[in-house]
C-alpha positions in Angstrom: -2.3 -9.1 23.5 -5.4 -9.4 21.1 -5.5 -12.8 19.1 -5.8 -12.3 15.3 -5.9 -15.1 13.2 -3.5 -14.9 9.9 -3.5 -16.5 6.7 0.1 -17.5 6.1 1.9 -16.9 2.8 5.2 -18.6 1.7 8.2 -16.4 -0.4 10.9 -18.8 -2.0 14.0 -16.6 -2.1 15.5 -15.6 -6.0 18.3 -13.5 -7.1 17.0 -10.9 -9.2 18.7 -7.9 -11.1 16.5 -4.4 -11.3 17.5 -2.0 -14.6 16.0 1.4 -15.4 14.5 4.1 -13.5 14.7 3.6 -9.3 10.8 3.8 -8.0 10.7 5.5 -5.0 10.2 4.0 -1.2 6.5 4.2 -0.3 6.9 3.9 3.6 9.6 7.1 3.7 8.7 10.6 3.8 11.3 11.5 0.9 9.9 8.5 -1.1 6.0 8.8 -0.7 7.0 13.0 -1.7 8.8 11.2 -5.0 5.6 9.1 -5.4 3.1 11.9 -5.1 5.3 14.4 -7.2 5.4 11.2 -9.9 1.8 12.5 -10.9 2.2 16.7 -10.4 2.3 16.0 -14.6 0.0 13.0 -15.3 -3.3 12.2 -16.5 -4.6 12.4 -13.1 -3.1 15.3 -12.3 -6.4 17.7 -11.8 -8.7 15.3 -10.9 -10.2 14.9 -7.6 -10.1 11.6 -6.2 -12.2 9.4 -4.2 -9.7 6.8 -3.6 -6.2 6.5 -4.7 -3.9 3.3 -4.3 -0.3 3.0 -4.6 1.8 -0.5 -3.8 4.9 -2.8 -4.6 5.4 -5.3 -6.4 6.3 -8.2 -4.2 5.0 -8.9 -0.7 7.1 -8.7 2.0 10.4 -8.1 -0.4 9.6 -4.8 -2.0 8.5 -1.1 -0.7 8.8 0.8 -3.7 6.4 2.4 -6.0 5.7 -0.1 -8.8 1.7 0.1 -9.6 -1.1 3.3 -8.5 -5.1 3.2 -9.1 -6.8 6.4 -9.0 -11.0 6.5 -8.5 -12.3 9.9 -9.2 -15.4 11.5 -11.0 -15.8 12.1 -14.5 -18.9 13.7 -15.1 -21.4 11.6 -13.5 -19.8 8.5 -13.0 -17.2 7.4 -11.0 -13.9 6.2 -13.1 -10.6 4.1 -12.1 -7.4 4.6 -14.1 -4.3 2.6 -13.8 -0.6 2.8 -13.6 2.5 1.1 -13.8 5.9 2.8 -13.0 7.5 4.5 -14.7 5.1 6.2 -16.9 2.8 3.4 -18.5 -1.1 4.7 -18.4 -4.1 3.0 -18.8 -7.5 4.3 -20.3 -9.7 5.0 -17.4 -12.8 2.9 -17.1 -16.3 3.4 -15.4 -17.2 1.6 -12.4 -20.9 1.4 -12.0 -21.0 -0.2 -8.5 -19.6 3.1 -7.5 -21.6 6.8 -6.4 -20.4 9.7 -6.9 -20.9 11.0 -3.2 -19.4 13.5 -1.3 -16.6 15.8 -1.6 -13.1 14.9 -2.6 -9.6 15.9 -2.4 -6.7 16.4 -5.0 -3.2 15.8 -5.1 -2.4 19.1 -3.3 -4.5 18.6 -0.2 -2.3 15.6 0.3 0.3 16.0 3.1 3.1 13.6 2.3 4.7 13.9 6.1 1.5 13.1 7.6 0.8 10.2 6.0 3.8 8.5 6.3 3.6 9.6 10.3 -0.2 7.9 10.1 1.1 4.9 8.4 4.2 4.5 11.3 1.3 5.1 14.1 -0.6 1.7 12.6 2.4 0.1 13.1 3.6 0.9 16.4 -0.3 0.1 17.5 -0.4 -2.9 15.6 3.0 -4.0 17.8 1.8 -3.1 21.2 -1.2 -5.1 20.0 0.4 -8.2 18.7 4.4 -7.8 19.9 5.0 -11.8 18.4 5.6 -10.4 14.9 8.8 -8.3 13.1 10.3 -7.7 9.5 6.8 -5.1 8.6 7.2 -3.9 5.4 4.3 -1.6 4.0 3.4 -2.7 0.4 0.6 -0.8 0.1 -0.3 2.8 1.1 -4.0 4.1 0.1 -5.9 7.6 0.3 -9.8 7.5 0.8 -11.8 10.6 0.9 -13.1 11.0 4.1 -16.4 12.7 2.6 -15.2 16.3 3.0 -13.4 18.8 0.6 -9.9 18.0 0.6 -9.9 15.4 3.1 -8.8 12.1 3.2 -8.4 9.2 5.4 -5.2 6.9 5.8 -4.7 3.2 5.5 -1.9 0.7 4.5 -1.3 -3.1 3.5 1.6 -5.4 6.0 3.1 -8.2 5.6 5.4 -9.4 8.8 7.1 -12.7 10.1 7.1 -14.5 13.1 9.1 -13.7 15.9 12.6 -16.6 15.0 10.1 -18.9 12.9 10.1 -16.4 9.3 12.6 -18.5 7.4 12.8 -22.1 6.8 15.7 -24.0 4.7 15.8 -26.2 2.4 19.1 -28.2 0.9 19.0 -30.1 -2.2 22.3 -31.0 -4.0 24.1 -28.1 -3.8 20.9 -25.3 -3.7 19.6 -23.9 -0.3 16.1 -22.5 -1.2 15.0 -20.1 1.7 11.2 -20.2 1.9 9.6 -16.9 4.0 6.7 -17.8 5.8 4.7 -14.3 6.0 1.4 -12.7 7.1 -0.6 -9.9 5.7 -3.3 -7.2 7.1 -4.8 -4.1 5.9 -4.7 -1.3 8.3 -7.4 1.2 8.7 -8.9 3.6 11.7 -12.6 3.7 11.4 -14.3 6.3 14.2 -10.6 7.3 15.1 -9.7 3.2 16.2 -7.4 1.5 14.0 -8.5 -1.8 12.5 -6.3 -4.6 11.3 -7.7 -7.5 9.1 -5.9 -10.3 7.9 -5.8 -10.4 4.5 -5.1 -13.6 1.8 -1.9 -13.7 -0.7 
């Protein structure tokens, strides 16, 4: 087993009640195909992108759709636009610390299937490399052109316990808090080799 160091993050546990429109799952074939059709009649919808970014809301907790960032070109500069589920936009804004380089790819070069299969493959190799850790959940799923027309590559954000040491509790009066004790990494490949760095809260 590789040693990693991770920078521990701490949940303390709350009973909340969701309302409104169900976002979908973003590590789930049928979900990531809701999240991608979310924007089939959007601002972003013709654009071509060098980067999009979709994630949860809450570490750990959550796995649904909550907030996307699209990077793309418009004209010549490079822009990023903003979302928040269900429909909320925001103006897009230039980013000057970013070139327009290379070729991108659009919402219809992406495979939906595939990525979710790429995103499962991380995990399983970031298990055979580390096998002390359970509970993954993906918060985070982004698409980064890979410098060619319509391609793109994978990554993904993680969080994860400790193997029988992810909860902790807490009694005072007649309250248990639960406190979570979690790690994080973003997932990449780079030159074909996936790459997993620990990332803070």
């Amino acid at each position: 087993m590789r040693k990693l160091t991770f920078l521990a993050g701490a949940l303390i546990a709350l009973v909340l009640t969701a309302c409104g429109k169900k976002a979908p799952v973003l590590y789930d074939k049928e979900g990531f195909k809701e999240t991608i059709a979310l924007f089939n009649d959007s601002p972003v919808k013709d654009k071509e992108f060098l980067l999009v970014y979709f994630q949860s809301e809450k570490a750990l907790e959550d796995n649904t759709l909550h907030f996307g960032r699209f990077i793309y070109p418009d004209n010549d500069k490079m822009v990023k636009q903003e979302f928040n589920f269900p429909k909320e936009w925001k103006d897009a804004t230039a980013l000057d610390n970013v070139k327009k380089e290379g070729e991108f790819f659009k919402l219809k070069d992406i495979n939906t299937d595939k990525v979710v299969e790429k995103v499962k493959e991380g995990i399983e190799k970031f298990k055979d490399e580390f096998p002390d850790y359970e509970n993954f959940n993906v918060s985070c799923i982004f698409l980064e052109s890979d410098g060619t027309a319509g391609g793109y590559k994978v990554g993904f954000r993680m969080e994860f316990t400790e193997i029988g040491k992810g909860k902790s509790y807490q009694r005072i009066g007649r309250k248990t808090t639960v406190t979570t004790t979690y790690y994080r990494v973003l997932a990449e490949q780079k030159d074909g080799e996936w790459t997993f760095e620990s990332e803070e809260k």
